[in-house]
C-alpha angles and dihedrals in degrees: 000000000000109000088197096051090062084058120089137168132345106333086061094052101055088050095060087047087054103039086052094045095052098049125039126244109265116263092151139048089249127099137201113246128226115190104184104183116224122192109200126157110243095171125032138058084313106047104111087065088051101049096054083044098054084045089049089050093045084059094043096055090050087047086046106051092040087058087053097046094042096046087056093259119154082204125112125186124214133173131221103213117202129197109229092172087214085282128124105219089041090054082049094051090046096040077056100062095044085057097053087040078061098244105158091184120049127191109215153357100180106210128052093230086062088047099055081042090068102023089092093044101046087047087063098039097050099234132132134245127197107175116192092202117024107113105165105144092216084064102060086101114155114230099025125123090248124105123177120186094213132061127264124262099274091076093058095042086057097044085048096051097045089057095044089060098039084057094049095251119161114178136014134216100206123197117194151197102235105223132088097283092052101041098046093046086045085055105049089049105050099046080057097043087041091040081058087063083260131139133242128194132224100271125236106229124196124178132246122281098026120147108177107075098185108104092043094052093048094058080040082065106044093047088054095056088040085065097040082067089072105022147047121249103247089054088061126073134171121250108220109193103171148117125227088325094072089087085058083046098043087043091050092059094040094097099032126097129248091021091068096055092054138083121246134214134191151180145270087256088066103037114122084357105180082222096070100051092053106053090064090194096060083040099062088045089056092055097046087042091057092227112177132180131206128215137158094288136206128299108242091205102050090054089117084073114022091051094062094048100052087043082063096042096050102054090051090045093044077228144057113286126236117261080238092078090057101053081047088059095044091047082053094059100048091043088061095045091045099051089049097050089055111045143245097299106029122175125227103263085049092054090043102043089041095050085043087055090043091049102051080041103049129087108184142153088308101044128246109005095202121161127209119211104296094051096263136141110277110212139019145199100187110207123208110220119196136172119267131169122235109171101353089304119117108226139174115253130172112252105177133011123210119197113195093206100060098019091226126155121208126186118203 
């Protein structure tokens, strides 16, 4: 894969001016090193997503140091993964070690809860984050040293309503992951689905790393049949907001009615989730179940680049990446070209104005990567991935598209 085919127009033209400017020409068989850190959870609740990301980033880093060699620079990137294990003090222990490797960007974390975990320390440090995945609406804050390359959770609260309601639904049962992530995408749901004259539940919680559902899936239960009182079957639906653990939780209800008479919805955590896809009986629930997902989706119009990629992915993956990969590969590409267009030794606001300057610039696998004021993803199409069975195979396939511009709704 060429890295300088994925590159057009000006923007493009001004980072190879700056890459060779910031490295000199070879004239030696040594080379200037690069260590970008990258904290990703490759074990963990969250490790599917790990696992295509860490695959994303392997081809990024190929794509990348062929540009610079191809473009005469005497510059090599490398990367410094860390395993988080989808685990906060974990992410604390690791962010630690990239610090005293001297990494002064760093790719990941993954959660938000391990986000808001560094943000104070990488504020004091004066190193960078540019998280792929985080999405916690409380941590949209301008002139921190936090960047994420995907919206906020507004964005998916609006694009699942709006299904919801496209698909008669009139109350919800949500069941949540209790941590930032869940309760602030709970939230930002339900005040637009309430705001609709709908009706939201008490939700069941349940906290991170637990393994036994079956308390959770008894009150699930009872609040179900709670709502069945009032309304007919086909106006409730269950509000998955997990992580990996939504196929224990999914696999838990399976045999219990009514949970298995009613149609399921998740989150952008669980979307195209590698754990689903593997348990073929909960697959097959959560097709006849209709369950779909949304997540910050694909670019149309940025097929040309984005195709090619997940080909490659997938063959590697044996499965479809999550879009998360790709926003990985695309958060690669501007923290090289950020750290050579500022120098050896560059100081935090430097990082942070120059990377401001490469994103609204930068039109990558995942489209326009344009931030707003708090260093956040710009825009946003959210796609709605669901299960479906080709050859006797359970894969994930995107049902629906929301596009928060236009507020438009499309079915597949």
């Amino acid at each position: 894969m060429s890295a300088i085919k994925k590159f057009t127009g000006l923007p493009y033209l001004i980072l190879i001016l700056i890459t060779l400017l910031s490295c000199d020409k070879k004239d030696s068989d040594e080379n200037k090193i690069v260590t970008i850190g990258v904290l990703i959870p490759q074990t963990g609740s969250a490790a599917s997503s790990g696992e295509s990301t860490i695959a994303a980033l392997a081809i990024a880093l190929q794509d990348i140091n062929q540009y610079l060699d191809d473009a005469g620079s005497d510059c090599r990137l490398e990367i410094s993964i860390k395993d988080t294990q989808t685990d906060t003090l974990v992410c604390i222990q690791k962010y630690n070690e990239l610090k005293n490797e001297g990494v002064k960007l760093i790719i990941g974390p993954y959660s938000s809860a391990e986000v808001k975990a560094l943000k104070p320390l990488a504020d004091q440090d004066g190193i960078m984050i540019i998280s792929p995945s985080s999405v916690a609406i409380s941590l949209a804050v301008a002139g921190d040293n936090v960047f994420r390359l995907v919206p906020n959770d507004l964005g998916q609260g609006e694009a699942m309503t709006a299904l919801l309601i496209d698909d008669g639904i009139e109350v919800i049962v949500p069941v949540v992951r209790d941590d930032l992530w869940g309760n602030e995408l709970l939230a930002a749901t339900s005040d637009q689905f309430l705001h609709s004259r709908k009706e939201v539940v008490e939700p069941v919680k349940y906290t991170p790393g637990t393994t036994d559902f079956t308390a959770v899936i008894t009150t699930l239960v009872s609040n179900m049949n709670t709502v069945l009182s009032g309304y007919s079957p086909d106006k409730a639906g269950v509000y998955l907001i997990s992580f990996g653990e939504g196929t224990d939780i999914m696999r838990a209800a399976s045999s219990k009615e009514p949970l298995n008479a009613i149609r399921w919805y998740g989150s952008s955590a669980y979307a195209e989730n590698k754990s689903l896809i593997q348990d073929e009986m909960t697959s097959m629930f959560a097709m006849e179940r209709q369950l779909v997902c949304p997540i910050f989706g694909y670019d149309p119009n940025a097929r040309s680049k984005w195709e090619p990629l997940i080909n490659e992915l997938q063959t590697g993956l044996n499965r479809k990446p999550e879009i998360y990969a790709l926003v990985a590969y695309d958060a690669l590409w501007l923290a090289i070209f950020t750290y050579l267009s500022t120098g050896d030794e560059p100081d935090i606001m430097s990082l942070k104005e120059t990377f401001t300057l490469q994103a609204n610039n930068y039109y990558g696998v995942t489209g326009w990567t344009t931030l707003n004021n708090a260093g956040d993803r710009a825009l946003a199409t959210y796609d709605f991935w669901g299960i479906d069975w080709v050859l006797n195979t359970p894969l994930w396939a995107i049902e629906a598209s929301y596009n928060n511009a236009t507020k438009e709704l499309v079915r597949y």
